[in-house]
N, C-alpha and C positions, 0 to 999 in steps of 0.2 A: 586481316585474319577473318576469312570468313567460316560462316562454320554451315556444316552442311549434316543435316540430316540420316539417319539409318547408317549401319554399320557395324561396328566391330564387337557390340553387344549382341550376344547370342546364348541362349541356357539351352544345350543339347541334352536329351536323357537319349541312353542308346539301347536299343530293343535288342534281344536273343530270344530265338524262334525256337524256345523248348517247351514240347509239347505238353510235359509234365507241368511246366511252371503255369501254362495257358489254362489248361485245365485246372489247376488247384485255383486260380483265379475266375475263373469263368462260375466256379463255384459261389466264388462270396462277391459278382457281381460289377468286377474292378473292371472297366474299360478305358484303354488309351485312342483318342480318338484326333486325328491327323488334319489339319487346316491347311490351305494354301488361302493367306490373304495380299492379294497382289496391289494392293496400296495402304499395307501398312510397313511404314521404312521409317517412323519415329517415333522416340518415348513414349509423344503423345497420342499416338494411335492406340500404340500399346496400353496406358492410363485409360482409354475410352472402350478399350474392350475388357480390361480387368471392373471397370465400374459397371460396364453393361452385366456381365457374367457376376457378378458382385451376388447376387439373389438367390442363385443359385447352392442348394443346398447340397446337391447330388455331387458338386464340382467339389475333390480334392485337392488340384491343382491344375496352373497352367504354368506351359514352359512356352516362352517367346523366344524366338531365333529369327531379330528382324535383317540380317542380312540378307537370307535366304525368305524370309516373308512368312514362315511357317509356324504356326500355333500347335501345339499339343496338350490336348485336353486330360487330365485321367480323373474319370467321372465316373458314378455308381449308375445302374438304370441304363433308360435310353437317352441315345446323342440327339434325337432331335427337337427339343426345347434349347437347345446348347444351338444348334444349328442354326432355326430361324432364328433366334435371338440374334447372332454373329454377321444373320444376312441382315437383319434389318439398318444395319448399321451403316451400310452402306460402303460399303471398304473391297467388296467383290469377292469376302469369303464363299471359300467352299472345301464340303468335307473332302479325303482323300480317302481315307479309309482307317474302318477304328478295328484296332484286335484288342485283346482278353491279355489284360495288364500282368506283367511277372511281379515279383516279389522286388525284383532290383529297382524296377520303374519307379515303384509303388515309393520306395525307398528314396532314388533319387528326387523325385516328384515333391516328395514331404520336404528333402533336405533344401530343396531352391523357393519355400515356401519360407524355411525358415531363414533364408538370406536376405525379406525384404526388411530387415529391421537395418540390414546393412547398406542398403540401398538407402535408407534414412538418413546415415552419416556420411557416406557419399552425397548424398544433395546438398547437405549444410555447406562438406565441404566448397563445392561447383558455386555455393550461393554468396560463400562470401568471396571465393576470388574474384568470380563474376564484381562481386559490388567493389572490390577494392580496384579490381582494374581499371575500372568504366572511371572511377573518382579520379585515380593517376592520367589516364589519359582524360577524361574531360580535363583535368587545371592545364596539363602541358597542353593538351590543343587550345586552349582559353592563349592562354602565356602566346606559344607559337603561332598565336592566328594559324591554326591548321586544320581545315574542314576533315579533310582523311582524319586524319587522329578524334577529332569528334565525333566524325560518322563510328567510327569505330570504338568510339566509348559507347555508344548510343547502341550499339548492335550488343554489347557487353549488360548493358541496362536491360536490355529485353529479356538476355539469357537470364540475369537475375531474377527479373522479376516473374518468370517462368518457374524457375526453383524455389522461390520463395512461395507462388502458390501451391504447387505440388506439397511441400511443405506443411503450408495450412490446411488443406487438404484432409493431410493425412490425421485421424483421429474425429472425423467429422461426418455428420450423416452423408448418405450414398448421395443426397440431392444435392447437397452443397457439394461434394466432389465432384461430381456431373457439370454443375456451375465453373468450379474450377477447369475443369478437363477443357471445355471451350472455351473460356479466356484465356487460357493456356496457347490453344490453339490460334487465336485471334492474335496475339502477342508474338507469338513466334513469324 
């Protein structure tokens, strides 16, 4: 069971190009602004550019869609503090282009903002099957003398111990999540 990186997690907001909606926005300053980040393909990319952007006050929301590798920003002001910020990270973002945010965006944007709380009980979930696996198969690889079945508790261990610090993580100053974010990554 190996597990592999990026995919089927993706938050889409979908843009309509009415002019009316752009301009009642353009007014109060809402802009959707478009990433291509070409090696980010896992949580933990994703965890390292929501901590980078963490600071930012102007940032309403972000939507990841790492299958496709694409960040969307809907920010007040200007994208480019958002910008350097996203290069410096090293990940080979870059902007595509930002338009003047609809009322729907604006809407959608807020609603996947308030789904990270479910994304909280999802980890729990992932952290303890993760740990109850890895215990069943360490005793039967013990029992079976069976290296596969070890290695593959052992790969299970990792996933845990992955979700267990996203976990801790969570409710913790920006420095300590930044600390997490790369052990994270070191572990995986």
């Amino acid at each position: 069971m190996s597990k592999s990186c990026g995919g089927a997690r993706g938050d889409d907001i979908t843009y309509t190009a009415d002019t009316d909606m752009q301009s009642s926005s353009e007014a109060s300053g809402i802009s959707v602004s478009v990433y291509i980040v070409p090696k980010m393909d896992c949580p933990s990319e994703e965890r390292m550019i929501r901590l980078a952007l963490n600071g930012f006050e102007e940032i309403r929301a972000l939507s990841f869609d790492l299958s496709n590798r694409r960040l969307k920003v809907v920010h007040d002001g200007e994208v480019e503090p958002v910008t350097s910020k996203l290069k410096s990270l090293g990940l080979g973002a870059s902007l595509q282009e930002t338009v003047a945010a609809n009322p729907e965006t604006i809407k959608a944007a807020e609603f996947s903002t308030a789904s990270a709380k479910q994304e909280s009980g999802a980890l729990r979930w992932l952290l303890g099957i993760n740990a109850l696996l890895f215990v069943v198969e360490m005793t039967a690889g013990l029992i079976a003398q069976s290296t596969g079945l070890i290695g593959e508790s052992l790969d299970n261990f990792a996933d845990a111990a992955v979700y267990g610090l996203a976990l801790y993580a969570v409710g913790h100053s920006v420095k300590m999540q930044v600390r997490a974010a790369h052990l994270a990554g070191v572990l995986q």
